[in-house]
Every structure is written in structure tokens, then in C-alpha cells.
PLY file of the C-alpha trace (Angstrom):
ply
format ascii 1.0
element vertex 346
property float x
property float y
property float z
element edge 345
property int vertex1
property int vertex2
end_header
0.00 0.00 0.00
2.97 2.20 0.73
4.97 3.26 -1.89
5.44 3.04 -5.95
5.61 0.53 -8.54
9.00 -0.59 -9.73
11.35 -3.88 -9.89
11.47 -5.80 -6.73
12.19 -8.82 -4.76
9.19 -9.85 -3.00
10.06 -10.91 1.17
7.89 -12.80 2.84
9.01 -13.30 6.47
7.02 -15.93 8.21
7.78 -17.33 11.98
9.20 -20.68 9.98
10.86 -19.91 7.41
11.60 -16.24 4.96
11.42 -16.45 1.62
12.49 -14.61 -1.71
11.11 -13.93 -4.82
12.29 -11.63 -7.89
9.93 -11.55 -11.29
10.88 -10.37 -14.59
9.33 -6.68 -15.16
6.87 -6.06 -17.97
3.44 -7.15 -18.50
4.57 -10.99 -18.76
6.07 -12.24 -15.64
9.12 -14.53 -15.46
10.09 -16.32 -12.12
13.79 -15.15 -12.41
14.76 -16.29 -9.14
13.47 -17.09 -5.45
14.58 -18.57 -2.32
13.27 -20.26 0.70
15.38 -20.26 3.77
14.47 -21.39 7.49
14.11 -19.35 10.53
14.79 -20.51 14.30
11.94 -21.42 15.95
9.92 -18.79 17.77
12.36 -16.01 16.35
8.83 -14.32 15.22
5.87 -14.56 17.43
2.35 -13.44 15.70
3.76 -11.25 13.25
6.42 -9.85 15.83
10.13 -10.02 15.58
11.59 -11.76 18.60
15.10 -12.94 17.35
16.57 -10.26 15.36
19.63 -12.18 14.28
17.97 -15.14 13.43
15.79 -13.53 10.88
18.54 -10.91 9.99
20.53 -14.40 9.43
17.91 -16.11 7.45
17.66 -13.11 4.90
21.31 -13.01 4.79
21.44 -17.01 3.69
19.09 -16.59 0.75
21.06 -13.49 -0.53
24.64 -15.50 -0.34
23.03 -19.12 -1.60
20.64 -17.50 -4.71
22.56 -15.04 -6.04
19.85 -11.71 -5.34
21.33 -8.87 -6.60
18.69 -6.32 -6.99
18.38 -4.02 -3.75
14.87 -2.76 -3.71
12.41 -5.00 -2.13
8.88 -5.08 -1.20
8.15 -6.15 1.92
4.58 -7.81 3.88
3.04 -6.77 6.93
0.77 -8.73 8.72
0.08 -9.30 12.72
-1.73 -7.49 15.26
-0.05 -3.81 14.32
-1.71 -3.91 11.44
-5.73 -3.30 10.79
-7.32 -3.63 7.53
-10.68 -2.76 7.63
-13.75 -1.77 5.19
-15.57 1.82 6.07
-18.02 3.62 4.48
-17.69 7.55 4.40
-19.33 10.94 2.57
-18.11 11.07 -0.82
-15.27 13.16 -1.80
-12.28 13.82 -4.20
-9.36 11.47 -3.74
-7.13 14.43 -2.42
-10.13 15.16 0.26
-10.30 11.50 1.30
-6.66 11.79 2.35
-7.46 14.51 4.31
-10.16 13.48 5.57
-9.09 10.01 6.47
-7.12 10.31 9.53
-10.40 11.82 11.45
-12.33 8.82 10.07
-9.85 6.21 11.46
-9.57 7.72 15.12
-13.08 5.48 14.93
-11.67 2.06 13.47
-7.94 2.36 14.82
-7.56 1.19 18.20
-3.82 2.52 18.24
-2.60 6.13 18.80
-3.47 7.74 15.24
-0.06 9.45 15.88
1.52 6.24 15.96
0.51 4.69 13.01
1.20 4.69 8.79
-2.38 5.38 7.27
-3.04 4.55 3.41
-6.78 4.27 1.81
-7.95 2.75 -1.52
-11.45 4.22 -2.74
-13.16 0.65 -3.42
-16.75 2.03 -4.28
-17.14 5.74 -5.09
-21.16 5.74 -5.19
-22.22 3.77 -2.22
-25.38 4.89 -0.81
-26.37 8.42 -0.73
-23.55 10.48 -1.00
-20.98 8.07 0.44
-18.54 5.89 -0.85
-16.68 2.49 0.55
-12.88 2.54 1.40
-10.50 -0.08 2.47
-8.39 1.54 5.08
-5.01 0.15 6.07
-3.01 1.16 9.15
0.30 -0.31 10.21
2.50 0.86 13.56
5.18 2.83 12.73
7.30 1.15 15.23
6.54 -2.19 12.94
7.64 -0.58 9.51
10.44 1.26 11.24
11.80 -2.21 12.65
11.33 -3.98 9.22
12.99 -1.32 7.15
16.13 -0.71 9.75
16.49 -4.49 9.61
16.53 -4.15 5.68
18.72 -1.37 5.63
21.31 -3.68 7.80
21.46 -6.17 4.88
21.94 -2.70 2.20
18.56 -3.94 1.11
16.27 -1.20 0.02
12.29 -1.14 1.21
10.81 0.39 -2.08
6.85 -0.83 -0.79
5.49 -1.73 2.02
2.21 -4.07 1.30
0.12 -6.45 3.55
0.55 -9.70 3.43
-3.35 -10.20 2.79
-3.02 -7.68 -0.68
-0.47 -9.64 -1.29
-2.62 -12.49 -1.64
-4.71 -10.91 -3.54
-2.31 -9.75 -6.08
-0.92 -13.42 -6.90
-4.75 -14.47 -7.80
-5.61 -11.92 -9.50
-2.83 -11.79 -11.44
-3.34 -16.01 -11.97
-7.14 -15.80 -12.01
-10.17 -15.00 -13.45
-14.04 -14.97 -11.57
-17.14 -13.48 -12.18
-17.90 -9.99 -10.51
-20.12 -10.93 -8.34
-18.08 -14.21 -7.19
-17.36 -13.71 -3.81
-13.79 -15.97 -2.96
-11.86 -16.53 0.38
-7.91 -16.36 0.16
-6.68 -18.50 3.07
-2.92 -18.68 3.52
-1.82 -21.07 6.33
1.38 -20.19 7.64
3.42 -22.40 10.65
1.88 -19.66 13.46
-0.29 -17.23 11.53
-3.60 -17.71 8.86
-3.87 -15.03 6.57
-7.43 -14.39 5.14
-8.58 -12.25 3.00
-12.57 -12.49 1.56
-12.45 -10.41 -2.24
-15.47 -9.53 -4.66
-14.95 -7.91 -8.00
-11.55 -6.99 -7.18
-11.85 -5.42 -3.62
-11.32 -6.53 -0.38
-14.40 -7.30 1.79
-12.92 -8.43 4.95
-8.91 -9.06 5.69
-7.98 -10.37 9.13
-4.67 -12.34 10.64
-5.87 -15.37 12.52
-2.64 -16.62 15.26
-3.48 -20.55 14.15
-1.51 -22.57 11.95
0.57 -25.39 11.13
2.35 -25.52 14.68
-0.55 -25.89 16.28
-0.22 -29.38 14.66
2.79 -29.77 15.27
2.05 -28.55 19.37
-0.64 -31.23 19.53
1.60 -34.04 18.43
4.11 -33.59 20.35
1.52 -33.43 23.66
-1.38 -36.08 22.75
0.93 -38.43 21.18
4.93 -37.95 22.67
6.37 -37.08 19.29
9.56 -35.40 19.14
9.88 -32.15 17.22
11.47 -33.97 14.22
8.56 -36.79 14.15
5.82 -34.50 14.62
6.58 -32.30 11.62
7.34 -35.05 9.63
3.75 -36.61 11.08
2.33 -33.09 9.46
3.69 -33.94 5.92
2.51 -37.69 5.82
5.59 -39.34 6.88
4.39 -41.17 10.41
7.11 -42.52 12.32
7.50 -46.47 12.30
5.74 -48.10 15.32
3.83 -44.67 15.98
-0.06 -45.61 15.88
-1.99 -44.16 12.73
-4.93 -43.86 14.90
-3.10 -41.70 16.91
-2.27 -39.29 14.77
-5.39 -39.49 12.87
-6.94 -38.27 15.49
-4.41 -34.93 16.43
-5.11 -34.12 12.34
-9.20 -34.30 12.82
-8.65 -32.06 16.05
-6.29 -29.93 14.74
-8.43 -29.59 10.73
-11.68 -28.62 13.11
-9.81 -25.78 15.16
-8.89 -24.77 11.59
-12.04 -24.45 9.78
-13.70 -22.75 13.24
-11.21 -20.00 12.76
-11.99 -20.12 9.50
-15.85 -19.97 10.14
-15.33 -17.30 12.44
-13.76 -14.94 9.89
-16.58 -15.12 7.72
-19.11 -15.14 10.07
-17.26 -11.36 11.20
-17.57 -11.00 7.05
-21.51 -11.91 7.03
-22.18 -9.05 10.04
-19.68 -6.12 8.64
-20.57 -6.47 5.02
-23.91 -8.49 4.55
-22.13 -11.11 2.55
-23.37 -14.31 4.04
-21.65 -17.07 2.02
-18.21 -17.21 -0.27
-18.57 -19.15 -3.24
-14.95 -20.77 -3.53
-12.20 -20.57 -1.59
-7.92 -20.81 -2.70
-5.57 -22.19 0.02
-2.41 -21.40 0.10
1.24 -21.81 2.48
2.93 -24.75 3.61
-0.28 -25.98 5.58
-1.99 -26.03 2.33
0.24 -29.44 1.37
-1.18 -31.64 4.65
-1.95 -34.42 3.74
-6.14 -34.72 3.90
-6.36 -31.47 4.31
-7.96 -30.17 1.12
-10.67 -33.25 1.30
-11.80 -32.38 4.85
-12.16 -28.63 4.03
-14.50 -29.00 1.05
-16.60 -31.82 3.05
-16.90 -28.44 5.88
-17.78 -26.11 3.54
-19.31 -27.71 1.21
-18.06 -25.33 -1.89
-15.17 -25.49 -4.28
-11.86 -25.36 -2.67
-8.58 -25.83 -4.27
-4.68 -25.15 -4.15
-3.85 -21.67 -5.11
-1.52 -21.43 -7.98
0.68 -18.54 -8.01
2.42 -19.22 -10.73
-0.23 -20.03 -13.50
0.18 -16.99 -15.34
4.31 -16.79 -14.76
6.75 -18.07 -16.99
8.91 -20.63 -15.01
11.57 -23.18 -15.65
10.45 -26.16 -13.33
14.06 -27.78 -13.37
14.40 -24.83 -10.48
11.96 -26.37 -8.04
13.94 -29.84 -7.49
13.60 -31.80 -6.21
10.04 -30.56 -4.16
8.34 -30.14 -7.16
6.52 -26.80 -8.20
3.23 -27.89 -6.55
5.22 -28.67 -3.25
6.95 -25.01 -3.82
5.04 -22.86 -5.32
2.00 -22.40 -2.55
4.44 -21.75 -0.33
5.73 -18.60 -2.18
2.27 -17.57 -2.80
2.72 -14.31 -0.37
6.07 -13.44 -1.64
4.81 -13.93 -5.45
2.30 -11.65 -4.40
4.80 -9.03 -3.17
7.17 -9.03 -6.36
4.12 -8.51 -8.75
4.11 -5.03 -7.25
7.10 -4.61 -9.47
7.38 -3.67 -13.00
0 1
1 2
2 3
3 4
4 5
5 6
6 7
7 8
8 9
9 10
10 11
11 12
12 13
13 14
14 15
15 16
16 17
17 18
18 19
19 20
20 21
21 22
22 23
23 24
24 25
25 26
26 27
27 28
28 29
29 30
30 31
31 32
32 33
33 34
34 35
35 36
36 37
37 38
38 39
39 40
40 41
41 42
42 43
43 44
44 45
45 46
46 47
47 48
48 49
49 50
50 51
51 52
52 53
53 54
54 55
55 56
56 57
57 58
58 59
59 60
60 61
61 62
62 63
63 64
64 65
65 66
66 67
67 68
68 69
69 70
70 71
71 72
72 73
73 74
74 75
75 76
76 77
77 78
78 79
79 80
80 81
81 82
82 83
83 84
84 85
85 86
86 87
87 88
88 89
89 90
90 91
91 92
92 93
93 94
94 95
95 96
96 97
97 98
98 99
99 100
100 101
101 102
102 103
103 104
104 105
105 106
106 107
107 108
108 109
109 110
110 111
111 112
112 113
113 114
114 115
115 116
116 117
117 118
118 119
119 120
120 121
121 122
122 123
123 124
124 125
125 126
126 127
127 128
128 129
129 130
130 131
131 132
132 133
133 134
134 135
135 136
136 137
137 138
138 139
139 140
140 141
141 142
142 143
143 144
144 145
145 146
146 147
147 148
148 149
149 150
150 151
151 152
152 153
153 154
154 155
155 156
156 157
157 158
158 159
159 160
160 161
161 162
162 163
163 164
164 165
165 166
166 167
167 168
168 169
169 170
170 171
171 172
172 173
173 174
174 175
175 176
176 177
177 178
178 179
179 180
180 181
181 182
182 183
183 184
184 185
185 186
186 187
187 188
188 189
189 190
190 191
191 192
192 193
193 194
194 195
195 196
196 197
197 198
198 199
199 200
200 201
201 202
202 203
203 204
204 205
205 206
206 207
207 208
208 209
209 210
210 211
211 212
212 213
213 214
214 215
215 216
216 217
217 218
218 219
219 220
220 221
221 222
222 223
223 224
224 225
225 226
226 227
227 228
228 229
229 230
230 231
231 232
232 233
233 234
234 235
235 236
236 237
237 238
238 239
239 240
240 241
241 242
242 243
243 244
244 245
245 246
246 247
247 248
248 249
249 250
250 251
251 252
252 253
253 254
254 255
255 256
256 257
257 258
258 259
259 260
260 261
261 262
262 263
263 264
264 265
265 266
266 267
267 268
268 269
269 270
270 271
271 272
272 273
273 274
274 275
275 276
276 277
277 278
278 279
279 280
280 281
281 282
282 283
283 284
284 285
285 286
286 287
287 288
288 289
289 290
290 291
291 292
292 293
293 294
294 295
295 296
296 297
297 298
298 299
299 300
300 301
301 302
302 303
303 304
304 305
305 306
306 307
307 308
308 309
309 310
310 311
311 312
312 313
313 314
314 315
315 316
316 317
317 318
318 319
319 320
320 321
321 322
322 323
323 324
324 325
325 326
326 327
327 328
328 329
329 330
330 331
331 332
332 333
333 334
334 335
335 336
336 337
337 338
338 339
339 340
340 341
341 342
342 343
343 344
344 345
């Protein structure tokens, strides 16, 4: 939301693992380049740095191993010092809404206004009588400042500052096409953190961070059924321990897959009362939790609507000899967010 178009690298940081991407500019995108690299455990807590070093490190890895060059890099914010939200206000010039928009989010914002980045995108200009709809964004300054003095440390260059939900919804609309009125849920699950985002005809409806993810799964293996750290993430990608009892674990997923759609639910039963919107019509996953095992199945059987694996790289040229030995579907979900990130470039 903050800043101007121009060649990036896309940087995802997630509490797991960071990772890298750099497109081709021009109309046509080509994956030129991208990089996944881990990051210490509980180095970032819901959406909040922790470890400095350890992510400092992790960026530092994938420019040494990959080869980046370019400098300028846009970079996601997401986590609980950041607040997305859909208002409606009178109807006024573009100039005049930025004026006018810091006195309108003294009423959504529950931070010091002084505190905090604002940017606004005008969403529907004739809503109602002499109002229109805006998607407001709002983002700590003490969160950007840390991100782009921890950039700065690595001569990196923050040219954009997005959210990780637009994000999203730049890699499917770049990669998709639906019908106006096709309302579609954008779920990205992360290790600690779901990002959702709920778009119709090319605006946001609803955006919101949910602190449940993949390590819950992991966290529940480990307690209900005394695997190790190793075992229980392997447990997560399909790969059960020998001896270990498939009932067991069977019954951590089923546990762990219902906590996950209740979030889920939640979120769009928040939609339903802010917008009016009462159902979504499809819904793209996304992340490494989009790849368990099961997963997919269980979550169409909940919702009972078409649900699939986001592809962020339909509509990008790629050589697939770069994603081996995971595979592109393994690799690319996972990059989703940072895909998402670089197409801010051109």
C-alpha cells in the first residue's frame, strides 16, 4: 500500500521460514529467481520479531546461496499492528479522502493515530447516498520502522510496504479469473499465523490475521501423542514414524483440521455481520499448511463449496528444473505471499 511501482524482490518473512522472490518486469512475468530459507523457531511470534539475528541471518542465507542482486524490495506486513478494515464515508475527491481520512480512522484504529502509517484505496465511489466504501489500512510505525532498519542492515532497500493479505490478492488476481459478483476466500496457512482475505470484483471485503496454523499441529503431536519435534513435523507432511499408531495421529489431524475451519468460520461469520455477505462461493488455500496431507478433502466436506490449491504461478513463466527436487506444486503455494509481493514490481 505504501509506496510506488518498480522492480522488486518480494520478502515474505514468516515465523518458519523467509522467503524470496524476484519476477521479470513487464506485462509478462518470469520467475527469475526465489529462495526459501528457514528461521529458528519462535524467532517471530504473531507477526512480531523476537530474534533479530535469526531472521537478519535467514535473509542473509538466501542473498549469499541465490545469487539476489537487486536491492529494492517489497516487503509484507501482517500481525496485530496492522488493521485492515472496510468503512463507508461521505463522498469526496481522492485528495479530500486523504485529508479526511485520519479523522475517520480515530473510529476504526484502536492505536494512537499518531503512531501509526495510514493509506486508503477508494473501493466504491457511489455507495449509498452520498458516500462511498474505502479499504483503510493502518500499520505501527514502530513495525515498519523495525522492518525497514532491519533491511537497511542487509543494504537492502524497502521500495513498498504491502500487507501480506493484498499480497494475496495480487498473486490471484494476477493467476485468475471470476465473475464480478463471485465472492472468494484467500486463506494462507502459515506455521503460526492464517492469513485471510474475503475479495469480490476486485476489492477486499474483509482481511484479518488469525494466530493458528501449522504448529498448532505440530504442538498437539508432540503433547497427545509424545512425538519429538522432528517426528511431529514429519507426522504433518505424511511421513508417520514407524511403530507410531496411525490412529493416533489421525486423530491430532481431525482435532487440529476442526480448530482450523472454526477460525476459518469465524472470519466469515465477522464478514456476514460487517458487510452483509453471508456465504463465499470458492475458496484458494495457500502456504505450507496447504500441502497436509487430507487437508484439502476435509475442508470442502466443511464447507461444502469449491476449494482448491492456489496457484501462483499459472500466469508466470517458469523453468520447473528450479523447483527440485520438491516439485513446483510442493513449492510454489508456499511462495504464494512473496509472489504476491514481487508482482508489485514492473
Amino acid at each position: 500500500m505504501f509506496g510506488k511501482k518498480k522492480k522488486v524482490i518480494g520478502l515474505d518473512i514468516g515465523s518458519s521460514q523467509t522467503k524470496m522472490v524476484e519476477l521479470s518486469s513487464g506485462k509478462s512475468k518470469k520467475l527469475l529467481n526465489y529462495g526459501i530459507a528457514k528461521v529458528l523457531p519462535d524467532a517471530i511470534v504473531e507477526g512480531e520479531i523476537i530474534d533479530r539475528e535469526a531472521v537478519l541471518d535467514s535473509i542473509r542465507t538466501l542473498i549469499e546461496t541465490k545469487g539476489f542482486t537487486s536491492k529494492d524490495v517489497v516487503i509484507g506486513l501482517a500481525g496485530r499492528d496492522v488493521i485492515i478494515k472496510r468503512i463507508t464515508m461521505d463522498r469526496m475527491s481522492e485528495s479530500d479522502t486523504r485529508e479526511q481520512i485520519k479523522w475517520e480512522a480515530e473510529q476504526y484504529v484502536p492505536f494512537d493515530i499518531n503512531e501509526v502509517t495510514l493509506d486508503f484505496d477508494i473501493v466504491n465511489p457511489n455507495f449509498g447516498e452520498n458516500q462511498q466504501e474505502v479499504i483503510l489500512v493502518a500499520a505501527k510505525n514502530e513495525l515498519i520502522n523495525n522492518l525497514t532498519s532491519l533491511l537497511k542492515e542487509l543494504n537492502l532497500k524497502p521500495t513498498i510496504i504491502d500487507t501480506t493479505a493484498f499480497a494475496l490478492q495480487n498473486v490471484y488476481e494476477f493467476n485468475y479469473q471470476t465473475a464480478p459478483d463471485e465472492i472468494v476466500g484467500l486463506i494462507h496457512i502459515g506455521a503460526g499465523m492464517m492469513v485471510i482475505n474475503v475479495i469480490k470484483g476486485g476489492s477486499c471485503l474483509s482481511a484479518r490475521d488469525v494466530y493458528y496454523g501449522v504448529n498448532a499441529f505440530i504442538s498437539k503431536l508432540q503433547k497427545e501423542v509424545g512425538f519429538n519435534y522432528e517426528d511431529a513435523a514429519n507426522a504433518v507432511k505424511g511421513t508417520i514414524p514407524v511403530g507410531a499408531s496411525q490412529d493416533s495421529v489421525q486423530g491430532v489431524f481431525e482435532s487440529f483440521v476442526n480448530d482450523l475451519s472454526t477460525h476459518i468460520e469465524r472470519s466469515l461469520q465477522f464478514l456476514s455481520s460487517v458487510t452483509g455477505e453471508e456465504k463465499i462461493n470458492r475458496m484458494y488455500l495457500s502456504g505450507g499448511g496447504a500441502l497436509i496431507p487430507n487437508l484439502l478433502e476435509f475442508l470442502k466436506r466443511r464447507f461444502n463449496i469449491p476449494i482448491e490449491i492456489l496457484n501462483p504461478l499459472k500466469n508466470i513463466i517458469y523453468d520447473p528444473t528450479i523447483f527440485t527436487p520438491e516439485g513446483v506444486d510442493v513449492t510454489g503455494p508456499i511462495l504464494a505471499q512473496a509472489i504476491g509481493l514481487a508482482l508489485r514490481g514492473e
